[in-house]
N, C-alpha and C positions, 0 to 999 in steps of 0.2 A: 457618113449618113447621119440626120440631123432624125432626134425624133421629138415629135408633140406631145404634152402630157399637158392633161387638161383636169379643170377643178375635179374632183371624185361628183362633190355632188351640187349644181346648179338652180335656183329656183326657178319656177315655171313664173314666167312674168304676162300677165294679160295685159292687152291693150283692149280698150273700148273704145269706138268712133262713135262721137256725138255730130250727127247728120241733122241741118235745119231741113227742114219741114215746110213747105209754104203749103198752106190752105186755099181753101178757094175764094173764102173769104179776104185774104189779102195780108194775114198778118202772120206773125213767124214763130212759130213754136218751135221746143227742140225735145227732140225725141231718141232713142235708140233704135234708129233705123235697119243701123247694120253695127253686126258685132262682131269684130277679127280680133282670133287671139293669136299672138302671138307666139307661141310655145317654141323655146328652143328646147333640143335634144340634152338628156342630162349625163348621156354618156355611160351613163351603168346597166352593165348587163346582168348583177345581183345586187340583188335588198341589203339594208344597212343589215347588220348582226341581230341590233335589237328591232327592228321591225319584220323579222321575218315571220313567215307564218307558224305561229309554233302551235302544233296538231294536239299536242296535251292542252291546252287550253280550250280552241275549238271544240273538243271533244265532249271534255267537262258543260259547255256552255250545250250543243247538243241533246246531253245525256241530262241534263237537268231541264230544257225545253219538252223534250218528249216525255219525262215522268211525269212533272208538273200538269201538262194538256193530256195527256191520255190514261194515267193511270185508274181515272174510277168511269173510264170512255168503254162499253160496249160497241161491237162492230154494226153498223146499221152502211149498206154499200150505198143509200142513196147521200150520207153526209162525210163520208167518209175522201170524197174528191174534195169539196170543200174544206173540209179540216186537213187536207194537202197541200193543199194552197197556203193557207195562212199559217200552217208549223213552218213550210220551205221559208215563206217571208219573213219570218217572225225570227228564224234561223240566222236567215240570212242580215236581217237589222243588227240581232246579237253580236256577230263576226265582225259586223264593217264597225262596228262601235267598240274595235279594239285596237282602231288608228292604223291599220294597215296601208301604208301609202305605196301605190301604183299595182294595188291588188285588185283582180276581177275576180267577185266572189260566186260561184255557182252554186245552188243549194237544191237537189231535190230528194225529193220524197216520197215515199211508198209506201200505201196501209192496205193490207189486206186481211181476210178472216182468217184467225188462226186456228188450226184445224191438226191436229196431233201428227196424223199418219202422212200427211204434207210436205212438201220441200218446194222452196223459192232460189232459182239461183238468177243474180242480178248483174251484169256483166255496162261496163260503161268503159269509154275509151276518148280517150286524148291528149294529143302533143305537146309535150311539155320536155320541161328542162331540170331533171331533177336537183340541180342545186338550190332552186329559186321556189320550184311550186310545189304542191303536193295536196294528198286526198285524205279525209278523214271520212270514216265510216263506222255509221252507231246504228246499234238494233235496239229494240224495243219490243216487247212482247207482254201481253197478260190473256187472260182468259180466254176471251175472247175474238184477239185481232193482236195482227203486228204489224212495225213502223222500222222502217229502214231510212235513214236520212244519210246522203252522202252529201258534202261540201267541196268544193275543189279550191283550191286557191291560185289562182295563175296570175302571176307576175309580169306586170306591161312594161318589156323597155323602154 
């Protein structure tokens, strides 16, 4: 029995087609009509060692996002969706700008008023591979309001 063993890891090579174009006018322009990529499969079913998603760093990047935006921030419920939005995003820029290749980074967020006598439990769920993905989760809290930020990082074979 014969077996194949193929490169560990292969670049993703695009192709672009340059489609002419005729006008009505009569003459020929050329445009990007249609765009086909080419994508071969690169065969791995886990991340290089050093690009994996390493959750101590995430975390730090997180935990210094939410001190940063919320710490002198009172709870007010009509800005506080909006400033959901733009910590998730702002989160999520931070992560992907740690070179993570063939990571899909999900990032959300949750502020609510903080209120002593209280409890918030936040349950989320998804399939994954635990050699390759993983979650990191940061609280945040002051006076008051609190901020829960969860990140996933899930790995595209």
């Amino acid at each position: 029995m014969a077996f194949t063993f193929f490169e560990p890891y292969i670049n993703i090579e695009e192709t672009f087609c340059l489609v002419e174009c005729e006008k009505e006018e009569g003459h020929k322009t050329k445009s990007v009509d249609t765009m086909q990529k080419d994508i071969k499969n690169s065969y791995n079913n886990l991340p290089r060692p050093e690009r994996k998603f390493c959750e101590d760093r995430v975390k730090r990047i997180t935990e210094n996002i939410l001190e940063r935006h919320l710490s002198n921030v009172s709870y007010e419920a009509s800005k506080c969706g909006g400033l959901a939005v733009f910590l998730s995003a702002k989160i999520r820029e931070e992560v992907k700008s740690l070179g993570l290749e063939r990571y899909k980074i999900v990032c959300i967020v949750h502020i609510g008023q903080y209120i002593h006598s209280h409890g918030l439990l936040i349950g989320s769920r998804c399939l994954w591979l635990p050699l390759s993905d993983a979650s990191v989760t940061t609280t945040f809290k002051n006076s008051t309001l609190f901020a829960v930020a969860i990140v996933f990082g899930i790995y595209l074979e």
